[in-house]
N, CA, C and O atoms as a CHARMM CRD file, in Angstrom:
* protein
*
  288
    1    1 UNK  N     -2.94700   9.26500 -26.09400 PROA 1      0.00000
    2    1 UNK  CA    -2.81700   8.85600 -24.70800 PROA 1      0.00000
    3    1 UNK  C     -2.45500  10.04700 -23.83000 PROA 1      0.00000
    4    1 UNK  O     -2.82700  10.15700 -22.66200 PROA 1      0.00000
    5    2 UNK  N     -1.65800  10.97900 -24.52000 PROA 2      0.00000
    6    2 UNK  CA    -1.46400  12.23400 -23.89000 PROA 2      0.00000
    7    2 UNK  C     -2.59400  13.12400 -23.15500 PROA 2      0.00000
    8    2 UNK  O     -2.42800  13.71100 -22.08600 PROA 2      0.00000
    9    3 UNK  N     -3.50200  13.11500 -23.75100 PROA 3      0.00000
   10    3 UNK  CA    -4.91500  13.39400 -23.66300 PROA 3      0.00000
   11    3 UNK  C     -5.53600  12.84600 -22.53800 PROA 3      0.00000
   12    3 UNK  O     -5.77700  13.55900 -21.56400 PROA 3      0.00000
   13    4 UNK  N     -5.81300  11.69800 -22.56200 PROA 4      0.00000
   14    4 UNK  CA    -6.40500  11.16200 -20.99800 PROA 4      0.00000
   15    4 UNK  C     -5.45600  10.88300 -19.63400 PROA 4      0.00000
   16    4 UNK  O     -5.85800  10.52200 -18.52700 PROA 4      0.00000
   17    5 UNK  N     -3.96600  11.18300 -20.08700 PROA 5      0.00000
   18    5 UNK  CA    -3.34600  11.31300 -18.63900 PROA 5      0.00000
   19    5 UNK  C     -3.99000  13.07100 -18.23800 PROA 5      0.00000
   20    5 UNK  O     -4.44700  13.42300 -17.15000 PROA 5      0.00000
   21    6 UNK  N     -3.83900  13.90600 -19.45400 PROA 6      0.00000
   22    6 UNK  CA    -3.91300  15.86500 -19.08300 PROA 6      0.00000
   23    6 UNK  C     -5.41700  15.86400 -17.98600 PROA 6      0.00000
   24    6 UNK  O     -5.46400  16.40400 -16.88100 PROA 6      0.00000
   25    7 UNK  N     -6.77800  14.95300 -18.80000 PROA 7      0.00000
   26    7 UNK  CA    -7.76700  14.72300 -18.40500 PROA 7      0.00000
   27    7 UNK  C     -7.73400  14.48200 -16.90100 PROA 7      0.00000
   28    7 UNK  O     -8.11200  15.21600 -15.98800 PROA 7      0.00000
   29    8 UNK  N     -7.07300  13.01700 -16.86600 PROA 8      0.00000
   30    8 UNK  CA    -7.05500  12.33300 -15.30400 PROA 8      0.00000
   31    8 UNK  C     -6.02900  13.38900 -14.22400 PROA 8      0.00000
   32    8 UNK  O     -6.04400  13.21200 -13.00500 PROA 8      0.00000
   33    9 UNK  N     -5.41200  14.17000 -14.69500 PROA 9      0.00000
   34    9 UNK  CA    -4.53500  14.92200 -14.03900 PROA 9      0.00000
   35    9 UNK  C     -5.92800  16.41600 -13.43600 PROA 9      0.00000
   36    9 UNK  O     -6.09300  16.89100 -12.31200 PROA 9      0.00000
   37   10 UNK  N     -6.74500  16.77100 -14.92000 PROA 10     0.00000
   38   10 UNK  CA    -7.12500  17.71500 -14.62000 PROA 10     0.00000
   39   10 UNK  C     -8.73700  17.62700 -13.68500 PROA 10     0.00000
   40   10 UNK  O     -9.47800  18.57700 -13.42900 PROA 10     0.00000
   41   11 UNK  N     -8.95000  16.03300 -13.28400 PROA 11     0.00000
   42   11 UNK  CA   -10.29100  15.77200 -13.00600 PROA 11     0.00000
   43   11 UNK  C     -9.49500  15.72000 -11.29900 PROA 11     0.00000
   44   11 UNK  O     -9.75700  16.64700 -10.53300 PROA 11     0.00000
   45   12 UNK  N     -8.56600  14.60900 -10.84100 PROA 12     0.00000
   46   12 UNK  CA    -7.52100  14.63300  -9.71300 PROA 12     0.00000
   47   12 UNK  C     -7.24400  16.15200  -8.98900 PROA 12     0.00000
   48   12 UNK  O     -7.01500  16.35400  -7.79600 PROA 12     0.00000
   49   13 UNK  N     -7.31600  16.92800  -9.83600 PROA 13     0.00000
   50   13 UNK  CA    -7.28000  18.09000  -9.68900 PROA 13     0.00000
   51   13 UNK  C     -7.94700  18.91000  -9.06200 PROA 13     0.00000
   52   13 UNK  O     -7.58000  19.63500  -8.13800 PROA 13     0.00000
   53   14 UNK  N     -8.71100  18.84400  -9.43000 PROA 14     0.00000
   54   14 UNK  CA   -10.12300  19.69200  -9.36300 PROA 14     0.00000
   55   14 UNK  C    -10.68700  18.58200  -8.10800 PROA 14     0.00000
   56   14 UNK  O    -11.36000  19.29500  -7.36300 PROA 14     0.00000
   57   15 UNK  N    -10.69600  17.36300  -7.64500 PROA 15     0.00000
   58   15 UNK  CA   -11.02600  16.49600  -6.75200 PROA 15     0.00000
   59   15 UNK  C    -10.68400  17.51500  -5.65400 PROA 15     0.00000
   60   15 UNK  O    -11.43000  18.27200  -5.03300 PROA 15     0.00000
   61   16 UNK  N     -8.95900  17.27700  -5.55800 PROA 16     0.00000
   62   16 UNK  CA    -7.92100  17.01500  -4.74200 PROA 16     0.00000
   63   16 UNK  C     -8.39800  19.29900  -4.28600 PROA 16     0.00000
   64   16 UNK  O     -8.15500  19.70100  -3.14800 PROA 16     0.00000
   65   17 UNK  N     -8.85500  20.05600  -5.09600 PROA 17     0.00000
   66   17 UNK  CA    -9.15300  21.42000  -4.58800 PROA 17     0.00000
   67   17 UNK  C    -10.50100  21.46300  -3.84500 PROA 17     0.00000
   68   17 UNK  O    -10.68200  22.37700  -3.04200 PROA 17     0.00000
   69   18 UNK  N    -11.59300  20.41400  -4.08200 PROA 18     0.00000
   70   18 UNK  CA   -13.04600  20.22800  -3.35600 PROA 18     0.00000
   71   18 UNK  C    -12.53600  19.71900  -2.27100 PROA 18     0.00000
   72   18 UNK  O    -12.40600  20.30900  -1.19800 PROA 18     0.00000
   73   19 UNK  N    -12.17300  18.38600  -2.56800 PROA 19     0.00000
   74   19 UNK  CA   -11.38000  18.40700  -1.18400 PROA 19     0.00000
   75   19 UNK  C    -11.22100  18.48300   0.02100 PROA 19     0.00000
   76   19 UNK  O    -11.64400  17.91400   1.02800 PROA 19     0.00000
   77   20 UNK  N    -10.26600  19.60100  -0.33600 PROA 20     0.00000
   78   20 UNK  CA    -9.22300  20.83300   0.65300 PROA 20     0.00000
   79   20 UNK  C    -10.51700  22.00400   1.13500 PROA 20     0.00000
   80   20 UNK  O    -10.61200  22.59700   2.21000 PROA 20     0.00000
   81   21 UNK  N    -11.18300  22.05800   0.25600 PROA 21     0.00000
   82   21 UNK  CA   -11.80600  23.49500   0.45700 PROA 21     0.00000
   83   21 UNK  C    -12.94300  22.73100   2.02500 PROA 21     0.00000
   84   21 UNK  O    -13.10300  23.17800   3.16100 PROA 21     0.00000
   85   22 UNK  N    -13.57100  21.32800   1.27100 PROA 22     0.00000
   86   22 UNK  CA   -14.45100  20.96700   2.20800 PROA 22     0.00000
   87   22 UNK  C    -14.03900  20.74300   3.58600 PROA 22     0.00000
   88   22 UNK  O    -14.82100  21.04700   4.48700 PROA 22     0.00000
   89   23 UNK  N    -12.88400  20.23800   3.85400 PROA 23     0.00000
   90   23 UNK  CA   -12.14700  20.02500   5.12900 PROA 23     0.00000
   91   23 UNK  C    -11.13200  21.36100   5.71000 PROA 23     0.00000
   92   23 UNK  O     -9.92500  21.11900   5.67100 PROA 23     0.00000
   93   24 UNK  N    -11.36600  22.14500   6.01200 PROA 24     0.00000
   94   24 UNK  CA   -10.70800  23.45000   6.47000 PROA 24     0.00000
   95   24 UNK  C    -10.54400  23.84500   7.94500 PROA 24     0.00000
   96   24 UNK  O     -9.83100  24.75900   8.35800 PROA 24     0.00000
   97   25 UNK  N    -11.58900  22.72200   8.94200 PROA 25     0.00000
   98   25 UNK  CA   -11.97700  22.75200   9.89200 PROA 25     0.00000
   99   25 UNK  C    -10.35200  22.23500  10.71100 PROA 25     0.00000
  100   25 UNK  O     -9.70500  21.22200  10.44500 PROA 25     0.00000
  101   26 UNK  N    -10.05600  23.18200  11.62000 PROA 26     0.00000
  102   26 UNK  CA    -8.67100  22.20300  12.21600 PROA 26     0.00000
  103   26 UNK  C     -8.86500  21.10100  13.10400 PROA 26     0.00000
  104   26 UNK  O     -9.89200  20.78000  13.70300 PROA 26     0.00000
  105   27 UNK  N     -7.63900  20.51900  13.10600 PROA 27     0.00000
  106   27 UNK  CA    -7.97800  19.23500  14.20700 PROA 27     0.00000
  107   27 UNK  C     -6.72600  19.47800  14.52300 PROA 27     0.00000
  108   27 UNK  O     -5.87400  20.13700  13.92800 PROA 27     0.00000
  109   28 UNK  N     -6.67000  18.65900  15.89500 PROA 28     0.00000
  110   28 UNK  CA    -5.42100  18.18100  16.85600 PROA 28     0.00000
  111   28 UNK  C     -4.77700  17.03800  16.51300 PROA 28     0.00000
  112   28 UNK  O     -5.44900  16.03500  16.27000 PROA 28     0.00000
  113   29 UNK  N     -3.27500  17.00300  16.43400 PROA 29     0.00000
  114   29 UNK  CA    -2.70600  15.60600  16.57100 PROA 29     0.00000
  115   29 UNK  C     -1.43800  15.82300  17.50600 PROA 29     0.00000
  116   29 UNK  O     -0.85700  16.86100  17.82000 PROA 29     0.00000
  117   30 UNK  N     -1.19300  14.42900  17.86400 PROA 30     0.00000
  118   30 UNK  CA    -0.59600  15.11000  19.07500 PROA 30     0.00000
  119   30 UNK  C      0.38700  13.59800  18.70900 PROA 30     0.00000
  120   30 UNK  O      0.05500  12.60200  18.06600 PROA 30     0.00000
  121   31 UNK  N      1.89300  13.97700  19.51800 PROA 31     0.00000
  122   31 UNK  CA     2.58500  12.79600  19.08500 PROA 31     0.00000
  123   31 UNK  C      3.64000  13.00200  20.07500 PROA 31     0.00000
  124   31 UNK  O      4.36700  13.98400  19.93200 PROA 31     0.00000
  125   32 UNK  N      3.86200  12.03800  21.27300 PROA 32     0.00000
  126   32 UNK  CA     4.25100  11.83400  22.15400 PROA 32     0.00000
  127   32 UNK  C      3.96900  12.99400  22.98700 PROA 32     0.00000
  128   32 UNK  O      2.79200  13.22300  23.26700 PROA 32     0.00000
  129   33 UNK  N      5.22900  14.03600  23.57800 PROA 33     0.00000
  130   33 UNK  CA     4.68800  15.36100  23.97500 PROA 33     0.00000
  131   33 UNK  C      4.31800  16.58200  23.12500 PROA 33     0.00000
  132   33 UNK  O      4.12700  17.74200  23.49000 PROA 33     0.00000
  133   34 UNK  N      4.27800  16.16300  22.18400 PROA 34     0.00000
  134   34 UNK  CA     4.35200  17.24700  20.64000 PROA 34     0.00000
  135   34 UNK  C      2.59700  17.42300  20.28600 PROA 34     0.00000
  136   34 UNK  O      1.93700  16.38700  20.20200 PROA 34     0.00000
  137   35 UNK  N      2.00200  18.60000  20.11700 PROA 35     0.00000
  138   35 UNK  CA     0.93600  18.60200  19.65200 PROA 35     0.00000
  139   35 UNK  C      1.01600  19.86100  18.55600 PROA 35     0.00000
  140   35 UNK  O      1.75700  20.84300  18.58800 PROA 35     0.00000
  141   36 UNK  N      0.11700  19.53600  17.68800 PROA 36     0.00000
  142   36 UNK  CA    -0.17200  20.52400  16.82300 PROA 36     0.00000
  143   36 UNK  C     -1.92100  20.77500  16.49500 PROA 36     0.00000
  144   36 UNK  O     -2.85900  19.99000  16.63100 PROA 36     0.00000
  145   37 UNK  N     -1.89400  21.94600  16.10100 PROA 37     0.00000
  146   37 UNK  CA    -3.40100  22.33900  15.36300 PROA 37     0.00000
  147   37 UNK  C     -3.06600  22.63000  13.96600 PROA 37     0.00000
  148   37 UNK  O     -2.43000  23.64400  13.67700 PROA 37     0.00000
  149   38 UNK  N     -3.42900  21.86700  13.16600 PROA 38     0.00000
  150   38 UNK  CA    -3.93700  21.89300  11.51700 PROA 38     0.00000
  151   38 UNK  C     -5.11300  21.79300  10.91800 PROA 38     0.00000
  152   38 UNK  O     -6.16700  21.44600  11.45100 PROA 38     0.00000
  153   39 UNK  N     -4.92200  22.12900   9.69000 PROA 39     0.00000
  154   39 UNK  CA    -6.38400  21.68300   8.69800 PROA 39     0.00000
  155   39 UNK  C     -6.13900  20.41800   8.46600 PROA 39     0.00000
  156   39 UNK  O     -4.98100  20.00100   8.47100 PROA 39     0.00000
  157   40 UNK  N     -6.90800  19.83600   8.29300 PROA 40     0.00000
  158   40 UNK  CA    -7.70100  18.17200   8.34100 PROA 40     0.00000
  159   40 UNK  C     -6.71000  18.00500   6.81600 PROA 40     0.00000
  160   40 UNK  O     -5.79100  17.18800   6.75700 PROA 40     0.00000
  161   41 UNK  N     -7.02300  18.77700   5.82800 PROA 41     0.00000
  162   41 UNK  CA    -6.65200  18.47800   4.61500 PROA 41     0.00000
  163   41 UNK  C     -5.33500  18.73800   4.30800 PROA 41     0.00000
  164   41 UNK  O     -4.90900  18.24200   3.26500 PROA 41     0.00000
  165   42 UNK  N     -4.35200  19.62400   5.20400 PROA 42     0.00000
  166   42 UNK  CA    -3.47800  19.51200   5.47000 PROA 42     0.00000
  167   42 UNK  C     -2.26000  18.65300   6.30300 PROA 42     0.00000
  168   42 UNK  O     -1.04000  18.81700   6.32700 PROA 42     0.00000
  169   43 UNK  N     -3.13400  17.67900   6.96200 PROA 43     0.00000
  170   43 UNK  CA    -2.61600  16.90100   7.74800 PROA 43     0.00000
  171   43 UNK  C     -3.12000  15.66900   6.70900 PROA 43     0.00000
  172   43 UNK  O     -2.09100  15.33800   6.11900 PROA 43     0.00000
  173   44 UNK  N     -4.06100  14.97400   6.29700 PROA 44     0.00000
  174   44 UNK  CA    -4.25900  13.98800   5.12400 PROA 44     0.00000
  175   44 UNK  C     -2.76000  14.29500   4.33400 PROA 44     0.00000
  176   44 UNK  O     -1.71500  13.64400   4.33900 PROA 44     0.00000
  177   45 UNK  N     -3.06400  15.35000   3.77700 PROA 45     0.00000
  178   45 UNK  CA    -2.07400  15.64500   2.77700 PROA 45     0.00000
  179   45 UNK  C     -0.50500  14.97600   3.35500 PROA 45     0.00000
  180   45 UNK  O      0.16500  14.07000   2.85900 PROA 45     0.00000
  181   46 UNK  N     -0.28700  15.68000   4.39000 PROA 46     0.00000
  182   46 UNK  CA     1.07300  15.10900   4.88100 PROA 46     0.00000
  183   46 UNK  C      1.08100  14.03500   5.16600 PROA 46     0.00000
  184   46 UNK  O      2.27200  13.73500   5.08900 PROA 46     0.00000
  185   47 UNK  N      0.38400  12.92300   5.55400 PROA 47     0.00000
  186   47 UNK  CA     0.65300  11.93900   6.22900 PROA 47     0.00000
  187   47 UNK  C      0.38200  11.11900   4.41900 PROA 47     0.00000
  188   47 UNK  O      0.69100   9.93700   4.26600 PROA 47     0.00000
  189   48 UNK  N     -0.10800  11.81400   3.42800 PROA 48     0.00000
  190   48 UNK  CA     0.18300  10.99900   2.40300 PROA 48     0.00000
  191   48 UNK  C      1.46300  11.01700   1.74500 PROA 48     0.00000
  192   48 UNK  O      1.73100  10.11800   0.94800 PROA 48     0.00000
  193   49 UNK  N      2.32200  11.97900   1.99800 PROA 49     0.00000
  194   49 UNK  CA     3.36000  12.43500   1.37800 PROA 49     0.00000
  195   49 UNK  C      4.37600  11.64600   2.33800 PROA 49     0.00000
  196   49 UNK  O      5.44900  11.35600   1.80800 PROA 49     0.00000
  197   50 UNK  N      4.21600  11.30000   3.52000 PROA 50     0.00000
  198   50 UNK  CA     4.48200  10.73500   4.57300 PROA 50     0.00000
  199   50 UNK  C      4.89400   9.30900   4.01100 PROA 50     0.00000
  200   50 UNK  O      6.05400   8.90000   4.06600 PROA 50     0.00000
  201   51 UNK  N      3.53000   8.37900   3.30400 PROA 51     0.00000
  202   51 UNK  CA     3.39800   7.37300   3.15600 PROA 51     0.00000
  203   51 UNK  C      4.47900   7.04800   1.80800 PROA 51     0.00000
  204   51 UNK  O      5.42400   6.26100   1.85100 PROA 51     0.00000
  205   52 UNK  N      4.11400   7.77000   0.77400 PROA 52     0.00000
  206   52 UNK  CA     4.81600   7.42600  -0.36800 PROA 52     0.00000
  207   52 UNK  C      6.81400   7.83900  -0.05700 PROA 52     0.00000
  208   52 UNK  O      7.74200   7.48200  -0.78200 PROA 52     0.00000
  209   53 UNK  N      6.88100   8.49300   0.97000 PROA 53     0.00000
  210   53 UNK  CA     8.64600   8.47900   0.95100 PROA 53     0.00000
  211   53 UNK  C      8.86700   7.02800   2.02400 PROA 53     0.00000
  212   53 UNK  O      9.82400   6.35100   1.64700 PROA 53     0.00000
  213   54 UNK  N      8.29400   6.57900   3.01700 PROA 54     0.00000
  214   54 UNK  CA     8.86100   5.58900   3.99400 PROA 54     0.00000
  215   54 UNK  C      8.51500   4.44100   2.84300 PROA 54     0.00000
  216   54 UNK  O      9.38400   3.57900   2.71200 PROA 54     0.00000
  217   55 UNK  N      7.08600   4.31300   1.81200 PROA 55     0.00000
  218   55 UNK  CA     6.57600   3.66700   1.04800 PROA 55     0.00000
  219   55 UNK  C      7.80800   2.80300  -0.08500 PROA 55     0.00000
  220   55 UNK  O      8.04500   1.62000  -0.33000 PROA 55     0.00000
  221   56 UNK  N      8.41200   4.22300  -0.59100 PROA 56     0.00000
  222   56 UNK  CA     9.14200   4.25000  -1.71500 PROA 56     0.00000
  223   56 UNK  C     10.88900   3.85300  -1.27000 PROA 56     0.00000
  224   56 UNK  O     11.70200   3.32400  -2.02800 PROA 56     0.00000
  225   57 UNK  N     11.11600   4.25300   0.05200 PROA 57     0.00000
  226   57 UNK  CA    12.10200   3.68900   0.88800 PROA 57     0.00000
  227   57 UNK  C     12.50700   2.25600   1.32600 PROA 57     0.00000
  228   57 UNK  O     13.55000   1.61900   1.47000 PROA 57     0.00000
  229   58 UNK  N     11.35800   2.08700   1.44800 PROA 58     0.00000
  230   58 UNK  CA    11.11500   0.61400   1.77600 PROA 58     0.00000
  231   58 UNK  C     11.34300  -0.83800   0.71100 PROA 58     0.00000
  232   58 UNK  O     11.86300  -1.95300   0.76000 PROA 58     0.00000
  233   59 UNK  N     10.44300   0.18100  -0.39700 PROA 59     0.00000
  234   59 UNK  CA    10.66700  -0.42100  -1.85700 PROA 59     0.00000
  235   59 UNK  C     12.18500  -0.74000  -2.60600 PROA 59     0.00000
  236   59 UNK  O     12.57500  -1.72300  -3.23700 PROA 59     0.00000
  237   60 UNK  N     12.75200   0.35400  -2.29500 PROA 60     0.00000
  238   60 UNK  CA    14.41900   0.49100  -2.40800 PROA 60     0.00000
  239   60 UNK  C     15.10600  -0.25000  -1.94500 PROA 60     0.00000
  240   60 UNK  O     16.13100  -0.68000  -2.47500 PROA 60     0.00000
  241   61 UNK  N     14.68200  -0.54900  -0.86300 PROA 61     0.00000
  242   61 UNK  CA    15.77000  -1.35800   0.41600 PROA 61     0.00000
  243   61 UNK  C     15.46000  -2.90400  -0.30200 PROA 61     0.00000
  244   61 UNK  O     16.27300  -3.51400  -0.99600 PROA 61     0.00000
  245   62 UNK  N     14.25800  -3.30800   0.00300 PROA 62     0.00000
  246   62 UNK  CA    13.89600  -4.58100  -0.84800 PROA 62     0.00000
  247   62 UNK  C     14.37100  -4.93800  -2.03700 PROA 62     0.00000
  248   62 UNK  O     14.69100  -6.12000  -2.15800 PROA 62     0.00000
  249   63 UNK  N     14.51000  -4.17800  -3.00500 PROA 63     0.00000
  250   63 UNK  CA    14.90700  -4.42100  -4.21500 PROA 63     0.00000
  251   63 UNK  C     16.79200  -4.35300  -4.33900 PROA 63     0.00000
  252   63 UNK  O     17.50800  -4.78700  -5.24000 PROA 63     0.00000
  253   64 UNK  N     17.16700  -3.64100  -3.06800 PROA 64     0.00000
  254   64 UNK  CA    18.76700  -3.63100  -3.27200 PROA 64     0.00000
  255   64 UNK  C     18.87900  -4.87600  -2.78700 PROA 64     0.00000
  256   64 UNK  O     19.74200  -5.51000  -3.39300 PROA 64     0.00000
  257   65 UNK  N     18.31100  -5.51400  -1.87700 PROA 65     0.00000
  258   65 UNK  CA    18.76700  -6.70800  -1.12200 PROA 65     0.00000
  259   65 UNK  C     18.28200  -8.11000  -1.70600 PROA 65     0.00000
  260   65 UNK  O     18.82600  -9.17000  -1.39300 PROA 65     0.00000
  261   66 UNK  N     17.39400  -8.02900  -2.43200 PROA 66     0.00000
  262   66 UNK  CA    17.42100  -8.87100  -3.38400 PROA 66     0.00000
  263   66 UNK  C     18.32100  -8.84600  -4.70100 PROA 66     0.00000
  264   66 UNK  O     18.75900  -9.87300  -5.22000 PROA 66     0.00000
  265   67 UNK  N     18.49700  -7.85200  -5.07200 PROA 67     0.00000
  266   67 UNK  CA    19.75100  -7.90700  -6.11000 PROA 67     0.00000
  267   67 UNK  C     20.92900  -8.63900  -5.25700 PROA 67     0.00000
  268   67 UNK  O     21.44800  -9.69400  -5.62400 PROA 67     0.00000
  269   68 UNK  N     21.27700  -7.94500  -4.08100 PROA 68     0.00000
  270   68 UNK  CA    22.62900  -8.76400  -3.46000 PROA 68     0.00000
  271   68 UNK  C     22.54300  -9.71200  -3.69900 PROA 68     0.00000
  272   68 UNK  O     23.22000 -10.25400  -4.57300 PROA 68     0.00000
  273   69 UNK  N     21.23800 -10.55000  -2.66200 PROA 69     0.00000
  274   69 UNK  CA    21.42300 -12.38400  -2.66000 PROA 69     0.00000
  275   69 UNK  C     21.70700 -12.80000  -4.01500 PROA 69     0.00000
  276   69 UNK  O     22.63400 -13.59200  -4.18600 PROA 69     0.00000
  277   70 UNK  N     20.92800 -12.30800  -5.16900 PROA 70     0.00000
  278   70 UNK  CA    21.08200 -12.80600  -6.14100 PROA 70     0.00000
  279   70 UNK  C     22.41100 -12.82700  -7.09100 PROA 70     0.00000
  280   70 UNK  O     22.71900 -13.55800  -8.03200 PROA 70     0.00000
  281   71 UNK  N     22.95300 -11.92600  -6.57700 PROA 71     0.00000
  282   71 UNK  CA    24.46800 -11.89500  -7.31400 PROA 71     0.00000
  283   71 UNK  C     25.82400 -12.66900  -6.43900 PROA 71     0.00000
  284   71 UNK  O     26.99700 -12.71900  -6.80800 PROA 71     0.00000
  285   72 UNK  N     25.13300 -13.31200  -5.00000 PROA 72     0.00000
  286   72 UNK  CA    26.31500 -13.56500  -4.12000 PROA 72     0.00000
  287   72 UNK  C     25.55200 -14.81300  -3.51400 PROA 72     0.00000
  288   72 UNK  O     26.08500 -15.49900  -2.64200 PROA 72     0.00000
């Protein structure tokens, strides 16, 4: 099993570098008075890294507050 996670890691991989390379072109995002210029694949990137901490935060909060009710 070790084997097809190294695989799926090393195919993700190699995706996740085509990618990046194909999107290099910058774009604008702009957020309230705040603007920036980035790479496309750099801004994906963040707003995924984005997703999995408010994602995984969220998940936390839910699961503490159901333990409460359930113990009280």
């Amino acid at each position: 099993m070790r084997y097809v996670y190294a695989i799926l890691i090393g195919v993700l991989g190699v995706a996740l570098v085509v990618f990046s390379l194909q999107n290099l072109r910058n774009v604008t995002i702009e957020f309230l008075t705040m603007s920036a210029t980035l790479p496309l694949a750099l801004v994906v990137a963040l707003s995924y890294l984005a997703g999995m901490v408010t994602g995984g935060s969220l998940l936390a909060l839910l699961r503490n507050w159901m333990r409460a009710t359930n113990r009280g």
